[in-house]
C-alpha positions in Angstrom: -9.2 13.0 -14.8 -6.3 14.1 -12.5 -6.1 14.5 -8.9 -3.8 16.7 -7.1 -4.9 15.4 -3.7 -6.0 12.3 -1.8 -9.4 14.0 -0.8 -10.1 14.9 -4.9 -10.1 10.8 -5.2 -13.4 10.4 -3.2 -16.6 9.1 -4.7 -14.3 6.5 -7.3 -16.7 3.6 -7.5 -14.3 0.8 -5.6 -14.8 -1.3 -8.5 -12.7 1.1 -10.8 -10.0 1.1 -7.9 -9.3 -1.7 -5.7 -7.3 -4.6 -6.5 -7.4 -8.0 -5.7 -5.2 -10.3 -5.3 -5.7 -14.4 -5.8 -3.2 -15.7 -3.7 -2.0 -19.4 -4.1 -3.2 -21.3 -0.4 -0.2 -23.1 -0.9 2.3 -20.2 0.2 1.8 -19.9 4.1 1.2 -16.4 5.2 4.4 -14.0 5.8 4.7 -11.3 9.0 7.7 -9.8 7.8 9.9 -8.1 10.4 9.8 -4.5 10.3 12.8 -2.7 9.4 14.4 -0.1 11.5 13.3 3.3 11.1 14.7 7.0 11.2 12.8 7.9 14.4 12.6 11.1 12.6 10.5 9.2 9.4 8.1 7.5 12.1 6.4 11.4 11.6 6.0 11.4 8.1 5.2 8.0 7.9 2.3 8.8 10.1 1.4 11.7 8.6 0.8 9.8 5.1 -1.3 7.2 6.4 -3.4 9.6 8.4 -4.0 10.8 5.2 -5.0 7.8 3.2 -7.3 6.8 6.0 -9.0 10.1 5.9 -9.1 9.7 2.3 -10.9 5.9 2.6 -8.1 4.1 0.8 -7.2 2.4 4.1 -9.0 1.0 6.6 -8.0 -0.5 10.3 -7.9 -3.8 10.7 -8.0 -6.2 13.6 -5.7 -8.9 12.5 -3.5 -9.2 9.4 -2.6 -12.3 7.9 -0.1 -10.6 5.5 2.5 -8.2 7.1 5.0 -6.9 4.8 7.6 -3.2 6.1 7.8 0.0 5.1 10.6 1.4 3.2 11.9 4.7 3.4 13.5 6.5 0.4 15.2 9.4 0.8 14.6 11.3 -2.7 17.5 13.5 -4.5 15.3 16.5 -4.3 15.2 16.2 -0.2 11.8 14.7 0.0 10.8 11.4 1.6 9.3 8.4 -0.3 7.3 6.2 1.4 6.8 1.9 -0.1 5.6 -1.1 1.6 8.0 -4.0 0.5 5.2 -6.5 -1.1 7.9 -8.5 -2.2 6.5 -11.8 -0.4 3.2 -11.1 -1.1 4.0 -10.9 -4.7 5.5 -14.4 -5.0 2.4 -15.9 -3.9 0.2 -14.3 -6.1 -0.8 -15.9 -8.6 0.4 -14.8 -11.9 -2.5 -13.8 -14.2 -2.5 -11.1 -16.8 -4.3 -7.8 -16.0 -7.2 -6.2 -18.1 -8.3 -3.2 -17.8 -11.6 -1.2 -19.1 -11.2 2.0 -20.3 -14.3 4.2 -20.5 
């Protein structure tokens, strides 16, 4: 029911997991600029993507045609929190309600 890592998450059918998206053609792509970085958050930031690769919930890609930056969030307990600012992205999705099946 829980899991406490990324690696407890393997063997989820990708139909129960993955998302997609139905973005409206009329929106042209957006390579958002990436925003300057704490040199010293480049580490962690690499550190959590290593791990979702390793996990299979990302994948390498050659080209993009959606590039949107990473946000850094410095937590009050000390930690770091990484997000990926979707907030183009978002605006050209198109707006249909969600359902979801719950076994």
């Amino acid at each position: 029911m829980f899991a406490w890592t990324y690696k407890d998450l393997k063997g989820i059918p990708p139909k129960l997991a993955q998302h997609r998206f139905e973005i409206d053609t009329s929106i042209p792509p957006a390579h958002q600029a990436r925003y300057t970085l704490n040199p010293n958050y480049v580490i962690v930031i690499k550190q959590d993507i290593d791990k979702l690769l390793v996990a299979g919930f990302i994948q390498p890609i050659k080209e993009a045609t959606w590039l949107s930056p990473i946000v850094v969030v410095l937590k009050k307990n000390g930690k770091l929190k990484i997000y990926v600012d979707f907030k183009k992205l978002n605006k050209a999705n198109q707006k249909k309600s969600l359902s979801f099946t719950i076994f």
